[in-house]
N, CA, C and O atoms as a GROMACS GRO file, in nm:
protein
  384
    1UNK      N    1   3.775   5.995   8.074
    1UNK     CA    2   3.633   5.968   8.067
    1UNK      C    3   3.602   5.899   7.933
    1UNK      O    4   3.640   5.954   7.830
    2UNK      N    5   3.534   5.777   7.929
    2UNK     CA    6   3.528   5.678   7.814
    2UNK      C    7   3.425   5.789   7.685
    2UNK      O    8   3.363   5.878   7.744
    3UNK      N    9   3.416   5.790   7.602
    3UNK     CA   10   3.341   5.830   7.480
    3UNK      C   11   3.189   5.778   7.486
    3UNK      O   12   3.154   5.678   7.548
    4UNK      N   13   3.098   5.868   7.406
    4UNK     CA   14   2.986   5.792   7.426
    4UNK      C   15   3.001   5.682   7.318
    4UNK      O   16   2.928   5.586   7.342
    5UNK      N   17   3.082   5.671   7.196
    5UNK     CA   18   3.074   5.563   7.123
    5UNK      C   19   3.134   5.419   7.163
    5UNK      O   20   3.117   5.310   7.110
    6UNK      N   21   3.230   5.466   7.304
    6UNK     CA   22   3.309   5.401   7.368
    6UNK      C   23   3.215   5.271   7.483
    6UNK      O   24   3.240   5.155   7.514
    7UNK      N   25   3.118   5.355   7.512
    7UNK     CA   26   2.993   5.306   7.626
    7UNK      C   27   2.930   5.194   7.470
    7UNK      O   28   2.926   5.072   7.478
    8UNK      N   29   2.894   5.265   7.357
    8UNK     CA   30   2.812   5.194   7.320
    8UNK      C   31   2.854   5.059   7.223
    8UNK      O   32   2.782   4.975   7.168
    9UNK      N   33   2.963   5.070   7.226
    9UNK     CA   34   3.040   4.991   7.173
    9UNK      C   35   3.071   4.869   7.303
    9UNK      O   36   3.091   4.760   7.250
   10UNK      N   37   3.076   4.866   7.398
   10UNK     CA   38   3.117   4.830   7.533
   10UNK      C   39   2.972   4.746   7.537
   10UNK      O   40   2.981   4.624   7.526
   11UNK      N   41   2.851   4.799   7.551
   11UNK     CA   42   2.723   4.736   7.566
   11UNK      C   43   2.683   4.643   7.427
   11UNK      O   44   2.627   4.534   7.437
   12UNK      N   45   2.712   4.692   7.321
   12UNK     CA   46   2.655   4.579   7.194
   12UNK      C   47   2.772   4.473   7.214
   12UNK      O   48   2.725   4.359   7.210
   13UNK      N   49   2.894   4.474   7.233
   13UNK     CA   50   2.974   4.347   7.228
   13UNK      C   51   2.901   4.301   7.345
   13UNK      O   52   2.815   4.221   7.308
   14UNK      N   53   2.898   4.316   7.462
   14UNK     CA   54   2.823   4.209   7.574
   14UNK      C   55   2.657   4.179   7.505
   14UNK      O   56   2.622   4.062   7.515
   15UNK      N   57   2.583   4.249   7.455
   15UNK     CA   58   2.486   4.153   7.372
   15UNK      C   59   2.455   4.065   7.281
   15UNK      O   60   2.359   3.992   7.259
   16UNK      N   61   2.649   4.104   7.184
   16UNK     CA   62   2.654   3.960   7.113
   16UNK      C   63   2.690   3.903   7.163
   16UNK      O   64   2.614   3.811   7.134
   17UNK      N   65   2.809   3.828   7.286
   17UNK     CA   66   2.837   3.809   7.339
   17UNK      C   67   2.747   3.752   7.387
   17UNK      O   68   2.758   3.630   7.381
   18UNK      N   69   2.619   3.804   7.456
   18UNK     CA   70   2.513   3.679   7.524
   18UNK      C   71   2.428   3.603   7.415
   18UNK      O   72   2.388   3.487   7.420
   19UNK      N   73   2.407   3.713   7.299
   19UNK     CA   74   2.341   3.608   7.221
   19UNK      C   75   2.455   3.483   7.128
   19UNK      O   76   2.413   3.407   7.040
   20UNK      N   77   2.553   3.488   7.159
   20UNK     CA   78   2.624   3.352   7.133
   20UNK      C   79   2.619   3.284   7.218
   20UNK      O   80   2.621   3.161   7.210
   21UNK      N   81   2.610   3.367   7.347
   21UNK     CA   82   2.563   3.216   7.469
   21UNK      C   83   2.481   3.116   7.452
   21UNK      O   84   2.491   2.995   7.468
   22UNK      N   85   2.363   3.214   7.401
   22UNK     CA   86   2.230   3.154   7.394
   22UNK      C   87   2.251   3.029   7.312
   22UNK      O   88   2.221   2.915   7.348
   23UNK      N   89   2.319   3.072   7.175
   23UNK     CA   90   2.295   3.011   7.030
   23UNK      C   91   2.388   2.914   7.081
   23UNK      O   92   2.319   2.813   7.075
   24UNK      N   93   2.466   2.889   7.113
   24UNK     CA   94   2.576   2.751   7.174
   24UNK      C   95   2.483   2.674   7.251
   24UNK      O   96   2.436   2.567   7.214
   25UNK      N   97   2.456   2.734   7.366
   25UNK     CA   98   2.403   2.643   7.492
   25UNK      C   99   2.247   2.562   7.449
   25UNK      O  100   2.210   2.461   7.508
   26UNK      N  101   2.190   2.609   7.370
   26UNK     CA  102   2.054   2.589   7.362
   26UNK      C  103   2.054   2.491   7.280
   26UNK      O  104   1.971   2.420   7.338
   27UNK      N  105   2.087   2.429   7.184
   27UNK     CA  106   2.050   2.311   7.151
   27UNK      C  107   2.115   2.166   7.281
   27UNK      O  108   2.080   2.054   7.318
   28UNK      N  109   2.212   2.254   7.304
   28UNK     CA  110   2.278   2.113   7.429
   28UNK      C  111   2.191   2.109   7.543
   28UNK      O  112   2.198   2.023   7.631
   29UNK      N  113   2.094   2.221   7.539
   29UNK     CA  114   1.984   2.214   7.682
   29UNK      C  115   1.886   2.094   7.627
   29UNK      O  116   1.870   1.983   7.677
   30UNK      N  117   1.827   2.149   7.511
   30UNK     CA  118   1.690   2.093   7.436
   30UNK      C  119   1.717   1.919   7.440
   30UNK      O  120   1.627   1.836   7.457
   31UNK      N  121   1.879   1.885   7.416
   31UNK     CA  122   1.916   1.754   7.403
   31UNK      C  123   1.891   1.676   7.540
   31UNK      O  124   1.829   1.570   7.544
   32UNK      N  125   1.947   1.742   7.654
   32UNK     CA  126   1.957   1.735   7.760
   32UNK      C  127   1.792   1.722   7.834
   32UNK      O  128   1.736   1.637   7.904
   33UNK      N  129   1.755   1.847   7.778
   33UNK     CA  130   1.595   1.746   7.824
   33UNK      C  131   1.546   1.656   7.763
   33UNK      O  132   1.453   1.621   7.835
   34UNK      N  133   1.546   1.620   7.714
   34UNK     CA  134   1.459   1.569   7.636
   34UNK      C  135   1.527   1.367   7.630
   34UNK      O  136   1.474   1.268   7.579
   35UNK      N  137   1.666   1.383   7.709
   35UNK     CA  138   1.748   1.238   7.782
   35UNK      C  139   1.650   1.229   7.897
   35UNK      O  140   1.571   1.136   7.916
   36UNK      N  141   1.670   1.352   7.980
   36UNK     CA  142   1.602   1.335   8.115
   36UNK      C  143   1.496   1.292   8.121
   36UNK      O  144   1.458   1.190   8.179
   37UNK      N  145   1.406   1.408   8.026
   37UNK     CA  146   1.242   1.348   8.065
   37UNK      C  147   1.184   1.260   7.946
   37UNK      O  148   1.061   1.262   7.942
   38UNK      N  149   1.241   1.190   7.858
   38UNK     CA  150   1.224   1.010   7.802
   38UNK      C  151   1.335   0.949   7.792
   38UNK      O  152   1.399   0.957   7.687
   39UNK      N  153   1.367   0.897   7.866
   39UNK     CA  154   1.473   0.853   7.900
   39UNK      C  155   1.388   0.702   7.777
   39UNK      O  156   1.455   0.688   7.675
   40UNK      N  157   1.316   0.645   7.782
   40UNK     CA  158   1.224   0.517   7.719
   40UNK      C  159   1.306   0.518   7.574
   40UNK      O  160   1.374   0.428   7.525
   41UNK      N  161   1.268   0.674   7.510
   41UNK     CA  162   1.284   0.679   7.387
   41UNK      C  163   1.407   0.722   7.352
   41UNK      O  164   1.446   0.695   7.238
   42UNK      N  165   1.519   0.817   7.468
   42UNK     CA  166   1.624   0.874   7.389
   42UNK      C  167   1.771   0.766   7.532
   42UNK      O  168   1.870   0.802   7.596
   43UNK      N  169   1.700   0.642   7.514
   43UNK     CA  170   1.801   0.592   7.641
   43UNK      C  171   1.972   0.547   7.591
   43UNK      O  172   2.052   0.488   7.663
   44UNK      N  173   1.995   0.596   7.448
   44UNK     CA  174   2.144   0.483   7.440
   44UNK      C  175   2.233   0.632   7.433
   44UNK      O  176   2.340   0.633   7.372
   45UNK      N  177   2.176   0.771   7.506
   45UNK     CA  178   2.268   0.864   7.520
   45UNK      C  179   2.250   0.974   7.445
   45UNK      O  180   2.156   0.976   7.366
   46UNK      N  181   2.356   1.106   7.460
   46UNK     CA  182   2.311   1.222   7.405
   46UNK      C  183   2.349   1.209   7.256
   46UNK      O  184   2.286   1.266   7.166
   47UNK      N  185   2.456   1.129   7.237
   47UNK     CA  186   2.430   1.100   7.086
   47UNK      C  187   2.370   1.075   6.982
   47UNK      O  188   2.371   1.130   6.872
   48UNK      N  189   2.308   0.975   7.027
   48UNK     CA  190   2.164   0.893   6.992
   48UNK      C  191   2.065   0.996   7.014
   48UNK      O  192   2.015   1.033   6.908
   49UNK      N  193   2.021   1.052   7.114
   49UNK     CA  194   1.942   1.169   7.144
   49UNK      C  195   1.937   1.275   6.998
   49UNK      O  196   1.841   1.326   6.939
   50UNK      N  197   2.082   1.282   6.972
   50UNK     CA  198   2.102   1.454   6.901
   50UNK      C  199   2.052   1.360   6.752
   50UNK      O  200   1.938   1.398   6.722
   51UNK      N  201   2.086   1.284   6.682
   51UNK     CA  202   2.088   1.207   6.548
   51UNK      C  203   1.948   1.181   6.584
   51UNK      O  204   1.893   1.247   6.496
   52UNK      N  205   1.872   1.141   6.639
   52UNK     CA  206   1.730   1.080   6.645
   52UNK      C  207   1.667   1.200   6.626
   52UNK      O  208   1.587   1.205   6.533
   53UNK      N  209   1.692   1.338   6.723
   53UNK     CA  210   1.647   1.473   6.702
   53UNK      C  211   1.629   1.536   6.557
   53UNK      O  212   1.533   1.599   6.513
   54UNK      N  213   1.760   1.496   6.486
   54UNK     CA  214   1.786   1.592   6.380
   54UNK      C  215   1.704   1.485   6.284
   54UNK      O  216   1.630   1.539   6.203
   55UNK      N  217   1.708   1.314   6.284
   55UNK     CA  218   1.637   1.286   6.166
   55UNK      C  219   1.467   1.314   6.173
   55UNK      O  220   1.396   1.330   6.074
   56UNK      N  221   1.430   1.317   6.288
   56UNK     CA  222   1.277   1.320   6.331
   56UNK      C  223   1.252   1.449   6.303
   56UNK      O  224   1.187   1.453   6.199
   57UNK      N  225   1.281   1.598   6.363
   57UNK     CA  226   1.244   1.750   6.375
   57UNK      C  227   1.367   1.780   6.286
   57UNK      O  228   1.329   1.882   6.229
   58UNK      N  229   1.467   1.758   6.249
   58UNK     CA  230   1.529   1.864   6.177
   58UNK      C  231   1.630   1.959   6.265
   58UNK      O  232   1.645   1.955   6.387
   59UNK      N  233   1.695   2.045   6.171
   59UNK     CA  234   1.821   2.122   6.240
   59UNK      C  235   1.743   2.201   6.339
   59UNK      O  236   1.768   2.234   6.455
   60UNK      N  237   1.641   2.222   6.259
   60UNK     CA  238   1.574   2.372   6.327
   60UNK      C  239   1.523   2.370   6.463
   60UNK      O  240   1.527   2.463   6.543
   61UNK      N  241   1.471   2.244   6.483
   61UNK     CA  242   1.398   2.180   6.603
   61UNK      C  243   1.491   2.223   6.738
   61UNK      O  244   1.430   2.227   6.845
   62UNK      N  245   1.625   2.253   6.737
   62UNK     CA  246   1.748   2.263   6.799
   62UNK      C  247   1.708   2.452   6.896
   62UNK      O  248   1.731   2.486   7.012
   63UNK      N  249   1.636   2.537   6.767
   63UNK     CA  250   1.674   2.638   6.802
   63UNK      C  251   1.477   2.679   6.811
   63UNK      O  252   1.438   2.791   6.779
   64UNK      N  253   1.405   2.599   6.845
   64UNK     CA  254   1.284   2.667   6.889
   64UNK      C  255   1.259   2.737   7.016
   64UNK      O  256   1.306   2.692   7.120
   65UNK      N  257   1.202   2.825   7.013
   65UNK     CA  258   1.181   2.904   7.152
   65UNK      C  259   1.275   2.944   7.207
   65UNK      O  260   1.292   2.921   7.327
   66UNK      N  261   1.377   3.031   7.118
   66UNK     CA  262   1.487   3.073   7.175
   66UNK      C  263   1.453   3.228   7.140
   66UNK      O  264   1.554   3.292   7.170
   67UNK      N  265   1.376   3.295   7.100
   67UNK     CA  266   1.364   3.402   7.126
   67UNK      C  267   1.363   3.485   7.285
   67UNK      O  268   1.433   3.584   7.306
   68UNK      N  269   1.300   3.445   7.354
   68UNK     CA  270   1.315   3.494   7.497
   68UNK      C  271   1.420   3.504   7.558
   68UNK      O  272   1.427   3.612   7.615
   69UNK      N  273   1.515   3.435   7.573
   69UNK     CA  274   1.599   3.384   7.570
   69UNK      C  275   1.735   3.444   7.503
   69UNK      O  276   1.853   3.441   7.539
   70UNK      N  277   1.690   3.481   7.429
   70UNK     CA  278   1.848   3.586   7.321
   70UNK      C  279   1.792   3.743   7.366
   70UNK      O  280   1.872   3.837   7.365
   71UNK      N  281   1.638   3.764   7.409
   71UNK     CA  282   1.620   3.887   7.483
   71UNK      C  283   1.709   3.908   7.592
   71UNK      O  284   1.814   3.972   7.598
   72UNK      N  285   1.658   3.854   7.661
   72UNK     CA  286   1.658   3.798   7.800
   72UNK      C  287   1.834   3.783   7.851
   72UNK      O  288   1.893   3.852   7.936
   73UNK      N  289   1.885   3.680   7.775
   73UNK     CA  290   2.035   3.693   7.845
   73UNK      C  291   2.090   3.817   7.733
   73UNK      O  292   2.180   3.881   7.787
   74UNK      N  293   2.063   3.862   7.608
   74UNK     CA  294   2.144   3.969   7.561
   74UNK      C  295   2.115   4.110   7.620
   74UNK      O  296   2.181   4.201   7.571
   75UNK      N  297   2.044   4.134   7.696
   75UNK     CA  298   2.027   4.244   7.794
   75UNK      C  299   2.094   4.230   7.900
   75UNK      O  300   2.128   4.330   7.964
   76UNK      N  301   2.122   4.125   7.935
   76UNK     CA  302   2.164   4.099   8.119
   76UNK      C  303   2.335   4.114   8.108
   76UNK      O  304   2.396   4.193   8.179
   77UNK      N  305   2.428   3.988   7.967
   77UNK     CA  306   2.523   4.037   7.930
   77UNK      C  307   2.563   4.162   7.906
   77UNK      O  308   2.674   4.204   7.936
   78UNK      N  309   2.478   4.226   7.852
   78UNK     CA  310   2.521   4.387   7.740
   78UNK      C  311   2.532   4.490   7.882
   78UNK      O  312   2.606   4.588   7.885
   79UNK      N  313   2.446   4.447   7.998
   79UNK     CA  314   2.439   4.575   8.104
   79UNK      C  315   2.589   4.538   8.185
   79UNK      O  316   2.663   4.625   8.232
   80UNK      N  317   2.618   4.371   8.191
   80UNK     CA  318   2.715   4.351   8.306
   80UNK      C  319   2.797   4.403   8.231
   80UNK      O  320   2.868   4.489   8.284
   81UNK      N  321   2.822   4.371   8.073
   81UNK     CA  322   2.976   4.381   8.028
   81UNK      C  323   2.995   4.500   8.006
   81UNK      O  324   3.107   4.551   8.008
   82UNK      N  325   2.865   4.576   7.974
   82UNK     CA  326   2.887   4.736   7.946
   82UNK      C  327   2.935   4.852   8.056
   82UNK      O  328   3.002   4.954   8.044
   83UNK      N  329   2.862   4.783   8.181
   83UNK     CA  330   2.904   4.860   8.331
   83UNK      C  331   3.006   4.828   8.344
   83UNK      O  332   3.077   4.926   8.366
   84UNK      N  333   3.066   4.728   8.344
   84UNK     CA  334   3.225   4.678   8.401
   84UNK      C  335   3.299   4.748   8.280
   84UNK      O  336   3.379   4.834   8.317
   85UNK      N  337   3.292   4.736   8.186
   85UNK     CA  338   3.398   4.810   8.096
   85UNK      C  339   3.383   4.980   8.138
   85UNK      O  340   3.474   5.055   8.174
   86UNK      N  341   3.253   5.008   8.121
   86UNK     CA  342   3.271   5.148   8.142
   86UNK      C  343   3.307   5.245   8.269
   86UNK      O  344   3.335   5.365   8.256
   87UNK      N  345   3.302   5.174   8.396
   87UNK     CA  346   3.348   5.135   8.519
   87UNK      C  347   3.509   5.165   8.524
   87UNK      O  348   3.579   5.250   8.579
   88UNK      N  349   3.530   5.062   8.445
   88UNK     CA  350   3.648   5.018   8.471
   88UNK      C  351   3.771   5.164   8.364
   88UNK      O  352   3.884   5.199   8.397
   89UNK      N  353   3.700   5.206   8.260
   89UNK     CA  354   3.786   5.330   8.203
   89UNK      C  355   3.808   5.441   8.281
   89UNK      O  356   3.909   5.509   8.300
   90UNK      N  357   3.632   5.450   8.346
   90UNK     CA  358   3.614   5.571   8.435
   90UNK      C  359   3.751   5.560   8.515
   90UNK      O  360   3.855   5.625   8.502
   91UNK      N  361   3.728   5.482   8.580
   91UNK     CA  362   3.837   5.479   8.721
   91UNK      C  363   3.961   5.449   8.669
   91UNK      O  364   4.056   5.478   8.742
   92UNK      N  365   3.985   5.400   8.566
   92UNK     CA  366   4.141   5.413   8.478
   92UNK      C  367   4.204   5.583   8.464
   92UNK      O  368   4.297   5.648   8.511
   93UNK      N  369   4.094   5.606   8.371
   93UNK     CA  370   4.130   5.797   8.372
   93UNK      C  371   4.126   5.892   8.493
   93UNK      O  372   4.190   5.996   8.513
   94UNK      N  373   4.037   5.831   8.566
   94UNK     CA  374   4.062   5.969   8.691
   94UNK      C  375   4.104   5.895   8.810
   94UNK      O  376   4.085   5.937   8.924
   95UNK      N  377   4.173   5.763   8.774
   95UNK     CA  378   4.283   5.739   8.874
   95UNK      C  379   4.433   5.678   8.852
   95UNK      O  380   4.521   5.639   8.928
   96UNK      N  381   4.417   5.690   8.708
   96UNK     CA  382   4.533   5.603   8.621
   96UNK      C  383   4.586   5.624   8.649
   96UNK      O  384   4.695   5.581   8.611
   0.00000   0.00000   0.00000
């Protein structure tokens, strides 16, 4: 039977774990829209897109409105990765 420090240790790695999702994926979304819907102004690609981004708004501009978002998937990670690990000891020990 896993430990309770074992469970809680199991659930905070799947919430960092999603909040690095977040922090990776989210500026490549923000880039990504922002090709799609002006294509006029960001048309010679995501390159051009990301350098036009950072001289106009800055680094920071990358990571706005990502609070919901680091809620949001670091709860959803922390429950899958925490159930499957703790799942998965249970039924290790009382069927190992």
């Amino acid at each position: 039977m896993p430990s309770s420090l074992d469970v809680f240790k199991d659930f905070f790695c799947g919430c960092v774990s999603g909040w690095a999702q977040v922090l990776t994926m989210v500026p490549f979304e923000n880039i990504k829209v922002k090709v799609v819907s002006k294509p006029e102004e960001y048309n010679q690609g995501y390159i051009h897109a990301f350098k036009k981004t950072i001289a106009e708004e800055g680094m920071t501009s990358f990571y706005k409105g990502m609070l919901m978002p680091l809620l949001g998937v670091g709860a959803q990670v922390s429950l899958q990765f925490g159930t499957v690990e703790t799942l998965k000891k249970f039924l290790l020990s009382r069927y190992g």
